[in-house]
C-alpha positions as CSV (number, residue, x, y, z in Angstrom):
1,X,12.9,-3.1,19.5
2,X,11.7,0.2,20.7
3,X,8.4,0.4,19.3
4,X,8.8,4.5,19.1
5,X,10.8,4.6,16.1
6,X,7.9,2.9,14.6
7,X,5.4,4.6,11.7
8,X,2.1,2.9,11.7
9,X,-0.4,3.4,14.0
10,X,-3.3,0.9,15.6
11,X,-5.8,2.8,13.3
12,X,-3.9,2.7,9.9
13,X,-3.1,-1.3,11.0
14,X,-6.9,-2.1,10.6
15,X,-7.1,-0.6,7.8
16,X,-4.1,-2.1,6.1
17,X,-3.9,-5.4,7.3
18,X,-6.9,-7.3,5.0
19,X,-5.1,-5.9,2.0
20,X,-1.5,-7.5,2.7
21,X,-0.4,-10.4,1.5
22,X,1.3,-13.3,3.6
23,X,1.1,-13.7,7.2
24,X,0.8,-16.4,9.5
25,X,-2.6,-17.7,8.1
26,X,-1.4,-18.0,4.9
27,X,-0.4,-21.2,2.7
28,X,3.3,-21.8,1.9
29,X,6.2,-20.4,3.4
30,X,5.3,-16.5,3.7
31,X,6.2,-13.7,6.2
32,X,5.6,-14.0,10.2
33,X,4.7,-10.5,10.8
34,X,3.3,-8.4,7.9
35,X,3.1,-5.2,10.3
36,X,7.1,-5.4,11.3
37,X,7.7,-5.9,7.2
38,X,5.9,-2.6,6.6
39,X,7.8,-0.8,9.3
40,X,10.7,-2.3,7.9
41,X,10.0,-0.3,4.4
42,X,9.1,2.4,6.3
43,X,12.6,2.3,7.9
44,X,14.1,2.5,4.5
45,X,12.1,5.2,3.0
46,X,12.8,7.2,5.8
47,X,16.4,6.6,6.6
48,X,17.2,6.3,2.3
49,X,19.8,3.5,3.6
50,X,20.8,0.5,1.9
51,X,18.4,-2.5,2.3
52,X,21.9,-4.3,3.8
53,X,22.0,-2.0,6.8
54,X,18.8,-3.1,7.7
55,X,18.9,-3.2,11.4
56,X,18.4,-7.3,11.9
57,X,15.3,-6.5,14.5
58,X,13.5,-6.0,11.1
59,X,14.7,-9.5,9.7
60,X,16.9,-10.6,7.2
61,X,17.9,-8.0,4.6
62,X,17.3,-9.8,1.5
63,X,14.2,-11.8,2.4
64,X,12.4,-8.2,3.4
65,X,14.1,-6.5,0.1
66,X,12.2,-9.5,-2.1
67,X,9.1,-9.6,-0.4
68,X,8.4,-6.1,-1.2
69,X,9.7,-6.6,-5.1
70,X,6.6,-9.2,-4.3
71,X,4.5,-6.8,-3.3
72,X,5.3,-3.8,-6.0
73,X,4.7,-6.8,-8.7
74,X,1.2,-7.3,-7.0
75,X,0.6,-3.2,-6.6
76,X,-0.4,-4.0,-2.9
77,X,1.2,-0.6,-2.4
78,X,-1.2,1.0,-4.8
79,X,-4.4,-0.6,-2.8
80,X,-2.7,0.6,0.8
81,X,-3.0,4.1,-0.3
82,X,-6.3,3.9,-1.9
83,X,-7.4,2.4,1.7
84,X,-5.9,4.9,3.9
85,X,-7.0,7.4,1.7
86,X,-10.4,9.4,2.0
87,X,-13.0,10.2,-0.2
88,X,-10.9,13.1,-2.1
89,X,-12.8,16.7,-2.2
90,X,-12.9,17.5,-5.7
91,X,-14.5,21.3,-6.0
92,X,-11.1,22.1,-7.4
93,X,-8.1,19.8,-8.0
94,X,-4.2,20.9,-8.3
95,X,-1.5,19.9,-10.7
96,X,2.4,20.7,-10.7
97,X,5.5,18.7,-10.8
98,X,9.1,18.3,-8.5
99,X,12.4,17.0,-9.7
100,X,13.8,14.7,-7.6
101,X,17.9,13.9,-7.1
102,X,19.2,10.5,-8.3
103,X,21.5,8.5,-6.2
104,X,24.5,6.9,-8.3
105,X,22.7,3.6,-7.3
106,X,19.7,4.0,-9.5
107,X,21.5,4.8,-12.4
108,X,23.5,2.0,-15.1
109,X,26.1,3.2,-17.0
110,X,26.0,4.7,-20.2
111,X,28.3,1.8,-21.5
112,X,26.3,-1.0,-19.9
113,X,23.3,0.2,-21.1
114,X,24.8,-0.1,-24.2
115,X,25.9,-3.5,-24.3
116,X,22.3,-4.5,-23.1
117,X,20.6,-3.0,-26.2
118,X,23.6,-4.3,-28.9
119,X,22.2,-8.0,-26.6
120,X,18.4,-7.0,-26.9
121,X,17.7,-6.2,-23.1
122,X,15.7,-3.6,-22.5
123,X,17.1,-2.7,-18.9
124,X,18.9,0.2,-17.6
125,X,18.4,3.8,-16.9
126,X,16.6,4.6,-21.1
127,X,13.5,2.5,-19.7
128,X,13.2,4.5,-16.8
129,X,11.8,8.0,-15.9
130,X,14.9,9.6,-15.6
131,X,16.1,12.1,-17.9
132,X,19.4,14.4,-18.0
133,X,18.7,18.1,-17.0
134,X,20.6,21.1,-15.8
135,X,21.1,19.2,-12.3
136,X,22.1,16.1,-13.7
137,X,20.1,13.0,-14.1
138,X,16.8,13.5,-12.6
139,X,13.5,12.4,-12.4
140,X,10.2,14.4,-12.4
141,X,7.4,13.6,-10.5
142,X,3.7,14.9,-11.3
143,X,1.2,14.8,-8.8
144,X,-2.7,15.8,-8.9
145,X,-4.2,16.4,-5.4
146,X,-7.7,17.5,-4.4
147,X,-9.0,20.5,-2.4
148,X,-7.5,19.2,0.6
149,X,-4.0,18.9,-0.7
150,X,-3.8,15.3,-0.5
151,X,-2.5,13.2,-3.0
152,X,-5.1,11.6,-5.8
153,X,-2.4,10.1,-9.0
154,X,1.0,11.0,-9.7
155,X,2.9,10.2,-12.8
156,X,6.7,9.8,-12.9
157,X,8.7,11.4,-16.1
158,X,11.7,12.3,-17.1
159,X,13.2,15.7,-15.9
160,X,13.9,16.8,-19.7
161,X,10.3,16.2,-20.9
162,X,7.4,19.0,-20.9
163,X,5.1,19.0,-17.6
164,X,2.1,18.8,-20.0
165,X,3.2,16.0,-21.7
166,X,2.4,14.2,-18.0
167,X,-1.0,16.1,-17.5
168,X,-2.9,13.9,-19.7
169,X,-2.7,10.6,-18.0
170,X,-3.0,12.6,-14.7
171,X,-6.2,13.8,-15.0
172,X,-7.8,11.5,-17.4
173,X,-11.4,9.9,-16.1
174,X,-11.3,12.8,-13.0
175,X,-13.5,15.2,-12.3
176,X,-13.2,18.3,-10.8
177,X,-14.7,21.6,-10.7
178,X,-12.0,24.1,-11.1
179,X,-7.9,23.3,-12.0
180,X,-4.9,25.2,-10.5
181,X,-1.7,25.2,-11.9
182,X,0.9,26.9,-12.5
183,X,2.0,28.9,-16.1
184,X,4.2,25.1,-17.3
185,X,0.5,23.9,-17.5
186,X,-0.9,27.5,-19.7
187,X,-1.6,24.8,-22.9
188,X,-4.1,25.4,-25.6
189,X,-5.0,21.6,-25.2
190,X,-5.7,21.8,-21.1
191,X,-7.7,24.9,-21.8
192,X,-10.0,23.2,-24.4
193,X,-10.2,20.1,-21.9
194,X,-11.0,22.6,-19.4
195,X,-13.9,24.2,-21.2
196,X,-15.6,20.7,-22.3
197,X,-15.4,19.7,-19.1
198,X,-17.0,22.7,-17.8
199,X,-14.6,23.3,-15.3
200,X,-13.1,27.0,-13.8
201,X,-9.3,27.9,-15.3
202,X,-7.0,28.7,-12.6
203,X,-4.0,28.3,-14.2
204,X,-1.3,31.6,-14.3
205,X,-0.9,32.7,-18.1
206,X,2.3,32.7,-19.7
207,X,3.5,36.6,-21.0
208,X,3.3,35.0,-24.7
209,X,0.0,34.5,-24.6
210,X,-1.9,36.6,-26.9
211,X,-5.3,37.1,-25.3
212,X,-4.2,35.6,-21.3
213,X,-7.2,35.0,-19.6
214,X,-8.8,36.0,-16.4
215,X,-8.0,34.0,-13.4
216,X,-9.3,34.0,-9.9
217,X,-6.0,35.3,-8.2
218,X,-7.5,34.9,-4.8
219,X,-8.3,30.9,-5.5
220,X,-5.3,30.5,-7.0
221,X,-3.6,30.7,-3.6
222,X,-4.9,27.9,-2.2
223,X,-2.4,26.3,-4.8
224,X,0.0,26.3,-2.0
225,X,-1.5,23.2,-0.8
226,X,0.2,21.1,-3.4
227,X,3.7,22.8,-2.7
228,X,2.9,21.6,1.2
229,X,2.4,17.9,-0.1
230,X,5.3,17.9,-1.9
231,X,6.9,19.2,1.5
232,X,6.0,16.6,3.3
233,X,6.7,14.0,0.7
234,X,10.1,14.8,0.5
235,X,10.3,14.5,4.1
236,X,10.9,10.9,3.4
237,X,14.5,11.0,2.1
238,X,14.5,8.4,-0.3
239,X,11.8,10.2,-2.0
240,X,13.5,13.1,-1.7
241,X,16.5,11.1,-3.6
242,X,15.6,8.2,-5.7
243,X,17.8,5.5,-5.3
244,X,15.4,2.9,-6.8
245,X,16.5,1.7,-10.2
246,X,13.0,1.1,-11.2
247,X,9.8,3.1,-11.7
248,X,7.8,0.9,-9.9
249,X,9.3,0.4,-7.2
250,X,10.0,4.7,-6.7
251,X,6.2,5.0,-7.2
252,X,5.3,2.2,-4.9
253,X,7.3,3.7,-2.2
254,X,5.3,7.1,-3.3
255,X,2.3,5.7,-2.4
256,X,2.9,4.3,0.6
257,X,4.2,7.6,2.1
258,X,0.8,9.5,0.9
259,X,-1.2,6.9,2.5
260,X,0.8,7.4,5.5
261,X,0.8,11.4,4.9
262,X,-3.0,11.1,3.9
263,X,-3.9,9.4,7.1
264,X,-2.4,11.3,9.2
């Protein structure tokens, strides 16, 4: 296989490689070569192709497709990106959301979802974070990133609920010395958070406000680093268009990409 197409470099390798799972040292029947697996997810998140067209350098299709369901169950994902990720700058961090396009793949049927609840299963696309907007079923994604414009916790939603109703879990238990964010985050509740936690508003004021407040316009550019992550996020086309029924396994393939985009 021509080792250009791959992703990972030496660098990232070393850094990755105590945290995988499997391998030839390993008990029990496992995977012979955890770095080709990764590239082999890789392949996918970049190409948004079926996991049956995998090209069969990668391996078999279906033993590569379950071993990473092993590995979203185990959030080995979550650990890569907290290991290829530095130290994050906090002086000032940055909140806003994208909506993402579903693939037909991701979603079940309005009438199958119905049979599973009359049966009791809580499957299909109701458990999920996607919700029906203007665009059609979408999902929204909410990210926090640091000074530095790289990626810190994201939260997945569905496209028809509020941005602040994501903001909470986002930045609970960080700290931070000044937010930015755009006027879908202007809430009474993130400004009284703001003020206990003694940090600098940056956030553009919705027109109803009654008494807007005062915000550093010439910090509140730097909120373009955010809008640059999502960029290159969506570089990775099935991020771009989720065609991952579940949430964990969309968010898993999230983080992998920002520890790849964080590394870089």
């Amino acid at each position: 296989m021509d080792p250009s197409i791959f992703v990972l470099t030496d660098r990232q390798w070393c850094a990755i490689e105590p945290l995988c799972t499997g391998g030839l040292a390993a008990p029990g029947r496992t995977g012979s070569d955890t770095r080709l697996f990764l590239e082999a997810v890789l392949w996918i998140v970049r190409t948004d192709a079926p996991w049956r067209d995998l090209p069969p350098e990668f391996g078999n299709w279906n033993s590569t497709f379950r071993r990473f369901r092993r590995w979203v169950q185990a959030d080995v994902f979550k650990r890569i990106f907290d290991a290829l990720s530095d130290e994050p700058d906090m002086e000032y961090a940055m909140v806003d959301a994208t909506i993402v396009k579903v693939h037909r793949c991701a979603i079940v049927a309005p009438l199958v979802q119905a049979q599973w609840r009359m049966n009791g299963r809580k499957r299909g696309t109701q458990s999920q974070a996607i919700g029906k907007s203007k665009g059609g079923w979408t999902p929204k994604v909410l990210a926090l990133v640091d000074a530095l414009g790289n990626l810190v916790r994201i939260v997945l939603m569905p496209a028809d609920r509020y941005d602040t109703v994501g903001a909470a879990p986002l930045i609970h238990g960080v700290e931070f010395g000044a937010m930015l964010a755009d006027k879908a985050f202007d809430s009474n509740w993130i400004i009284q958070d703001m003020n206990q936690r003694g940090a600098k508003i940056v956030i553009s004021q919705r027109p109803q406000r009654l008494e807007p407040l005062l915000i550093d316009e010439e910090m509140y550019k730097w909120r373009h680093l955010i809008e640059n992550y999502f960029q290159k996020l969506k570089e990775f086309k099935r991020i771009a268009m989720r065609s991952d029924k579940t949430d964990s396994s969309y968010a898993s393939m999230i983080c992998l990409c920002s520890a790849i985009i964080n590394s870089r």
